[in-house]
C-alpha positions in Angstrom: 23.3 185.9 203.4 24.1 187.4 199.9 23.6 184.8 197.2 27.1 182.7 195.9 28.3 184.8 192.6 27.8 183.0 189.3 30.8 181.3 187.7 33.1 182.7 185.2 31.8 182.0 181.8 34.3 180.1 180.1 37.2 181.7 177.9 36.5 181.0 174.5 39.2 178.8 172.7 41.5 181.2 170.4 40.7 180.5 166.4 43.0 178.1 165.0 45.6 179.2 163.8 45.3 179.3 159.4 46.5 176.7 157.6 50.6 177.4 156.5 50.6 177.1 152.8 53.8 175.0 151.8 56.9 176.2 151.4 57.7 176.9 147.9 61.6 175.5 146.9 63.2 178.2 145.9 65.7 176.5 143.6 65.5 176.5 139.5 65.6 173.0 138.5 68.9 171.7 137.2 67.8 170.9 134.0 66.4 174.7 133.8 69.2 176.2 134.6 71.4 174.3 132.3 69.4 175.3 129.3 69.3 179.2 130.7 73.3 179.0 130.4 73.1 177.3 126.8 70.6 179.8 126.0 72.8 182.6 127.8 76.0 182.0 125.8 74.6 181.6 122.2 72.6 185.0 122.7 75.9 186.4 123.3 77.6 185.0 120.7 75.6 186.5 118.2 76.9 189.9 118.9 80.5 188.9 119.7 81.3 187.0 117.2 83.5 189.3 115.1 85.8 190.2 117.6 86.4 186.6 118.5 87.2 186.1 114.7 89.6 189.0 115.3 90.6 187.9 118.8 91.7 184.2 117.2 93.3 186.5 114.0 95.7 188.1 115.9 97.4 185.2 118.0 97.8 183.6 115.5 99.6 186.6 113.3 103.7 186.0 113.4 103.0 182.3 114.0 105.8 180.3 112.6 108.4 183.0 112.3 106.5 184.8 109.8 106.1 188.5 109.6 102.8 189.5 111.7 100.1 189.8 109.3 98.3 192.1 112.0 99.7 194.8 114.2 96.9 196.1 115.5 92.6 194.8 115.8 91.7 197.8 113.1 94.4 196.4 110.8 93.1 192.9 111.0 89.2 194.2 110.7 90.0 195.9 107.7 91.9 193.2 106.1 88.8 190.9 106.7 86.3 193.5 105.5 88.5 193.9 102.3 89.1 190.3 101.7 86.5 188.6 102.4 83.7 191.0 102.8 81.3 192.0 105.3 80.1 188.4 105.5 83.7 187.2 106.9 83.6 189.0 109.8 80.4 186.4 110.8 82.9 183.3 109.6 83.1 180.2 112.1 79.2 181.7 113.7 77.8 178.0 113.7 80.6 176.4 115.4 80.6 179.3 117.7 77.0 178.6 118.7 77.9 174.8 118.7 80.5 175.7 121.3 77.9 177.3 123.7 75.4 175.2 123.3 78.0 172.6 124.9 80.6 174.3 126.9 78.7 177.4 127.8 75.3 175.1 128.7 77.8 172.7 130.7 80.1 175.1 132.9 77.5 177.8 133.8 74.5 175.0 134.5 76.9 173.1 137.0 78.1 176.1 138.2 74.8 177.6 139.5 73.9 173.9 140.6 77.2 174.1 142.7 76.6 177.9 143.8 73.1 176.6 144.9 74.6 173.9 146.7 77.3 175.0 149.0 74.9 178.6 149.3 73.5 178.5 153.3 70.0 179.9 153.1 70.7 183.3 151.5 74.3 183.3 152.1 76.6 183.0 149.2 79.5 180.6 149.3 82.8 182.1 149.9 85.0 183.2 147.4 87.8 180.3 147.1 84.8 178.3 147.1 83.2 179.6 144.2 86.5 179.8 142.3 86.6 176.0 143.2 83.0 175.1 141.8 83.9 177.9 138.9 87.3 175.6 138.3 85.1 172.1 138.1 82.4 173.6 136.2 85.3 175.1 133.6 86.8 171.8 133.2 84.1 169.6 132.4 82.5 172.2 130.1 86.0 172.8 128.2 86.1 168.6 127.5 82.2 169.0 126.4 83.0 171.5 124.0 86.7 171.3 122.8 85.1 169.6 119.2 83.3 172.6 118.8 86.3 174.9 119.9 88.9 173.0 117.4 85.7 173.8 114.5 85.9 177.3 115.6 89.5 178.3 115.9 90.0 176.3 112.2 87.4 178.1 110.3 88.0 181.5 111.7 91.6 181.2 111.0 90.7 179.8 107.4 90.7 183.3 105.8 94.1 184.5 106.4 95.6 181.2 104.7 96.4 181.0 101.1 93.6 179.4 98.9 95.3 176.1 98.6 95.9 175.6 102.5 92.3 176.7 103.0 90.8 173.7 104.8 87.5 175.1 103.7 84.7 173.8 105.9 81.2 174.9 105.1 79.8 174.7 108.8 80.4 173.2 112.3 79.0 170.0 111.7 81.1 169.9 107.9 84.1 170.3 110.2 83.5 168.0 112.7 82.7 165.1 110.2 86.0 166.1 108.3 88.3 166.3 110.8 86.9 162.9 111.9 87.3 161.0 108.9 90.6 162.4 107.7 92.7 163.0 111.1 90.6 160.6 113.3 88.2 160.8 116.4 90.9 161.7 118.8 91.4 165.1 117.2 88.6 166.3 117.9 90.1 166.2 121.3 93.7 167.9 120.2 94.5 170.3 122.9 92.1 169.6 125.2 94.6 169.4 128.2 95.4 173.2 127.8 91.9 174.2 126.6 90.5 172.6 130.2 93.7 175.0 131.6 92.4 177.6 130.4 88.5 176.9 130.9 89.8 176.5 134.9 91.6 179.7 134.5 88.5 181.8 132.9 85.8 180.4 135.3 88.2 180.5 138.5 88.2 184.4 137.2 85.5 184.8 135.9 82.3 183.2 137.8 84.2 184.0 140.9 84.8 187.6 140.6 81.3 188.1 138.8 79.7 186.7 142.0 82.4 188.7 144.8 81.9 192.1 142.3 78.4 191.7 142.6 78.6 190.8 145.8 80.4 194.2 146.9 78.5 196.3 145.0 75.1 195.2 146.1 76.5 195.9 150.1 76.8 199.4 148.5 74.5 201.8 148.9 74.2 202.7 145.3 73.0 199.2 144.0 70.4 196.9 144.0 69.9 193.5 141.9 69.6 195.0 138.8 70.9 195.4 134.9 73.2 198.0 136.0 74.7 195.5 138.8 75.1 193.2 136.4 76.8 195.5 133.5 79.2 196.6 136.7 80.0 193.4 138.3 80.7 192.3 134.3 82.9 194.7 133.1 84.9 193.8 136.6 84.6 190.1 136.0 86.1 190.3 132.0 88.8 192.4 133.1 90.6 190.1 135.8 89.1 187.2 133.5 91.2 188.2 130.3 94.5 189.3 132.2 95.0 186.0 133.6 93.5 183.9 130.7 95.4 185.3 127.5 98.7 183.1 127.8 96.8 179.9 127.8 94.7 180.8 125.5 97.0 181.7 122.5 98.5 177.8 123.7 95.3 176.1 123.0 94.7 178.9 120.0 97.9 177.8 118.6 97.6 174.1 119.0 94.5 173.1 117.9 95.2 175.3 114.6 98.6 173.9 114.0 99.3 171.4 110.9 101.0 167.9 111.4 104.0 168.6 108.5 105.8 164.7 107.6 104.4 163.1 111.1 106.1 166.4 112.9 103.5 168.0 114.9 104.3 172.2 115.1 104.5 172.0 118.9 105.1 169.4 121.7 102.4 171.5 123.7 101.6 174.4 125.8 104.9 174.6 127.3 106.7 174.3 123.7 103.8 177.0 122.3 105.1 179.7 125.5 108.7 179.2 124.7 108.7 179.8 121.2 106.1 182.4 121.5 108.6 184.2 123.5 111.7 183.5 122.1 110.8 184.3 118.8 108.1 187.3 119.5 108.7 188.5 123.1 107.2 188.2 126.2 104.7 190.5 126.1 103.3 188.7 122.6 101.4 186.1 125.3 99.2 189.2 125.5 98.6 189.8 121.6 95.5 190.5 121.2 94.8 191.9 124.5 92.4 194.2 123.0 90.1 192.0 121.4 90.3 189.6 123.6 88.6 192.3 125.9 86.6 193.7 123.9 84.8 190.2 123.2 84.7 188.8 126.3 83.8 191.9 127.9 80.6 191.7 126.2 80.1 188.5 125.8 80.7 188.3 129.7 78.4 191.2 130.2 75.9 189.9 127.6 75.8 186.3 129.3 75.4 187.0 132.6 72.9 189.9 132.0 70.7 186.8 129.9 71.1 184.7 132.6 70.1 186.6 135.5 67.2 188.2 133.4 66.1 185.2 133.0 66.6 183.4 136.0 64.3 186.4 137.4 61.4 186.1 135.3 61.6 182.0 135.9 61.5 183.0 139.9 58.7 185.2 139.4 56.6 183.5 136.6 56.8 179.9 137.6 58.1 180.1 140.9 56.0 182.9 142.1 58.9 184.2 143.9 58.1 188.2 143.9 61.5 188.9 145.1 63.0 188.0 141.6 66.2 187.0 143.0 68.5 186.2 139.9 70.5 183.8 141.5 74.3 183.9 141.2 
């Protein structure tokens, strides 16, 4: 009889499997991405600043029936250079910064919070959505910062009155404690109802159709998450962002400069500020400006979101060790 055959040696047990290392969160913290945004805008500022001077300039040329002081954005720049110097063209640059650092930190902070938010894994929100979240970041930003906007529009149209009507405010914070103390608190809030408008309007433009633009040119096959997405998907974003924006603006332009004369305010409101605008300077003068108004907030939107997703990469990949870089919006 041939001898039984040995048993099988036993299968070894497979290696454990390696430890998983945690999942890292791949969302900025709030409080990051509110100071990116700050940080974002007043970097921007700094270069734009002159044409917003000229921007604010020109609606407010032919106000109150007179003759326009400005027909076109060369004649205004060389009226500044030649009146008040090279200097001028930089007037109102502390309450500009003022105004990022509190609208501009605001609006884009809560609006990458939002995007984050209603984003599914890697999928973007849609687009009504994000001009919805681009609507209620505008809004509270515009109430953060309308004291720093009424400091702005004043001392950048201080130079085109004469000497004795100059208000003559030495800086943001001078203006703020002035208009405090000899028109009240609440005036620091004048216009704020069409200056939230008009914050709705922009970010409704403008944070939505930065995120669908970039959205459609990175399903190309020419782009990838890049500086030159983000110049593209800017230039697209201040276009749509100024066409639809410019009437409310030169409201909240016009009534946070205008002058209470004997207890008569200068207009009722933005309504009042469209009908006289066009009864007495034509329809097309809720454009004035058109060109400045582009050519600042062009760059400033290029400049801002270009900061912002810079740094929003180097955050994902320093701190975060994210080696994708994803920027974010």
């Amino acid at each position: 009889m041939s001898e039984p055959s040995a048993p099988p040696a036993p299968v070894a047990a497979p290696p454990p499997p390696p430890p998983v290392a945690p999942k890292v969160s791949k969302s900025i913290p709030n409080s990051i991405k509110f100071l990116f945004g700050g940080l974002a805008g007043m970097g921007a500022t700094c270069f734009v600043q002159p044409l917003d001077l000229v921007k604010n300039r020109m609606q407010l040329s032919g106000e109150g029936g007179k003759a326009r002081e400005h027909k076109t954005s060369f004649h205004a720049i060389r009226s500044i250079l030649k009146n008040e110097g090279l200097t001028g063209m930089y007037t109102g640059l502390s309450a500009g910064l003022l105004r990022q650092a509190s609208y501009t930190t605001t609006r884009l902070g809560i609006y990458t919070m939002l995007f984050d938010k209603f984003s599914s894994g890697d999928k973007p929100p849609g687009f009504f959505t994000k001009a919805g979240i681009g609507m209620t970041a505008g809004a509270i930003g515009a109430f953060v910062g309308t004291p720093a906007e009424i400091s702005l529009i004043r001392m950048t149209a201080d130079g085109r009155l004469p000497v004795d009507q100059q208000r003559g405010y030495t800086n943001v914070f001078n203006a703020l404690f002035r208009i405090t103390k000899e028109e009240g608190l609440l005036t620091l809030w004048r216009g704020c109802i069409p200056t939230v408008t008009r914050a709705m309007v922009v970010n409704a433009a403008q944070l939505a159709s930065y995120s669908q633009a970039k959205q459609f040119l990175l399903s190309t096959a020419y782009f990838s998450d890049n500086i030159m997405c983000h110049f593209g998907a800017s230039m697209i974003s201040g276009l749509v962002t100024t066409a639809a924006s410019m009437p409310v603006d030169i409201a909240k332009t016009r009534i946070q400069n205008m002058k209470i004369i004997d207890g008569v305010p200068e207009y009722k409101g933005a309504l009042d500020v469209f009908l006289k605008v066009i009864r007495s300077e034509g329809l097309l003068s809720l454009w004035k400006g058109f060109t400045p108004y582009y050519a600042r907030l062009g760059p400033h939107t290029v400049l801002t979101f270009i900061f912002l997703e810079q740094m929003n990469k180097m955050y994902r990949r320093i701190v975060m060790n994210d080696l994708e870089g994803r920027s974010g919006l």
